[in-house]
Structures are given as C-alpha cells and as structure tokens.
C-alpha positions in Angstrom: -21.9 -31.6 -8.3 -20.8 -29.6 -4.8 -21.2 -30.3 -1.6 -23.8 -28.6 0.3 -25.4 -27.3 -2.6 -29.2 -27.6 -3.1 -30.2 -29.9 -6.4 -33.2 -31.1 -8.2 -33.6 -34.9 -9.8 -35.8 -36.6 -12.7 -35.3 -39.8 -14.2 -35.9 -41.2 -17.5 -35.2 -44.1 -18.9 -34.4 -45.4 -22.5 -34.8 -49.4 -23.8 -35.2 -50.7 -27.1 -39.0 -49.4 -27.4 -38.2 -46.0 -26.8 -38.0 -42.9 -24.2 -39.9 -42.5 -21.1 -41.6 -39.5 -20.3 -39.6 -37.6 -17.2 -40.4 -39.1 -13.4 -41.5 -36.0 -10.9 -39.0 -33.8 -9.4 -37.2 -35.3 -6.0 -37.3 -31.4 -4.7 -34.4 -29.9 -3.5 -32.0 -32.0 -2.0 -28.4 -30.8 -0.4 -25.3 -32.9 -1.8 -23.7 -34.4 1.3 -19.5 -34.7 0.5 -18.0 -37.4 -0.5 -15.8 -37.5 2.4 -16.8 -36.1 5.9 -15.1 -36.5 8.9 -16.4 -38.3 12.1 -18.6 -36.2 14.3 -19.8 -37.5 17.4 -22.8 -36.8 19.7 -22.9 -37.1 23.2 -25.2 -34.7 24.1 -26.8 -38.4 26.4 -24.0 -37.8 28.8 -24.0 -33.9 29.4 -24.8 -33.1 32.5 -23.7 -36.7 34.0 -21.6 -36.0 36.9 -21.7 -39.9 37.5 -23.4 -43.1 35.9 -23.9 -45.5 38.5 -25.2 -49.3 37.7 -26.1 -52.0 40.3 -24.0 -54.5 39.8 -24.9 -57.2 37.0 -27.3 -54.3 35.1 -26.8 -53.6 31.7 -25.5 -49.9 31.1 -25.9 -48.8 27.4 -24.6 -45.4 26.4 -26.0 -44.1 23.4 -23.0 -42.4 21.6 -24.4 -41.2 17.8 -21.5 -41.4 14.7 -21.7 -39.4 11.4 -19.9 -39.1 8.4 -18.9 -39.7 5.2 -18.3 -42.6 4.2 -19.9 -44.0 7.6 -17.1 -44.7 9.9 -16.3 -47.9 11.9 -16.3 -47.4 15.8 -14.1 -49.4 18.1 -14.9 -49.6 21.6 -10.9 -48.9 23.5 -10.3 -49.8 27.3 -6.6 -49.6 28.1 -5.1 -49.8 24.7 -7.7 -53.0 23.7 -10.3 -52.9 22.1 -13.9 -54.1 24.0 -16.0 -56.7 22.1 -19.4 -57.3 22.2 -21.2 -59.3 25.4 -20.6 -59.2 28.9 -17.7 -56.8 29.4 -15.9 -55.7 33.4 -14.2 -53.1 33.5 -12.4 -51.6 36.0 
C-alpha cells in the first residue's frame, strides 16, 4: 500500500462452516501515511491584531493539530509547560 493512493475494500470472512460471500465495496479511499508530520491551523487568529479579555473571562483559542500518528500538544509559557485550569500569564 502507498500513501496518497486511492484504494478499494471488501471483506470476507472464513470460520469452521465455510466462506462468506464478499461485503460491498468501501469506495475509493486515499491511504493516509504512516507517519505525517504536525501541521497546524490557525487560520482563528488571522487577522487578530489584538485579543483582548476582561479580566476573569475565559479566552479559548481554537488551534487545530494533524498528523500521523496524532501528535501530543504541550501548551509552553517561558520554557514551562501550562496545565489545564485557571492559568495568569503575564
């Protein structure tokens, strides 16, 4: 199998009393590779000069993550890394 490359699945399946008839075709599917690197998508920020929050406000900024296998995002302020829950930083 190749990545990117379009391919076509059945199934059948075999037990002690016998063959099964072929399942229907999956239709074309693209292989995705086995390893991808990060991509990111911040196309929520473009056009931000600024993002101002009154003070005690949640601000949540929806950063999407891809690839292959999924990759494991850490949160950095200053060298540390920012946990979960209420967070100031300056």
């Amino acid at each position: 199998m190749k990545a990117n490359q379009p391919y076509e699945y059945r199934v059948k399946a075999v037990n002690a009393g016998g063959e099964s008839k072929p399942s229907p075709s999956t239709g074309v599917i693209k292989a995705k590779p086995l390893k991808e690197a990060p991509k990111f998508d911040l196309s929520s920020l473009f056009g931000a000069k600024d993002i101002k929050v009154k003070v005690g406000e949640p601000l949540k900024i929806a950063v999407g993550c891809q690839g292959s296998p999924t990759p494991t995002v850490t949160w950095i302020n200053n060298g540390k890394p920012i946990g979960d829950g209420p967070k100031v930083i300056q």
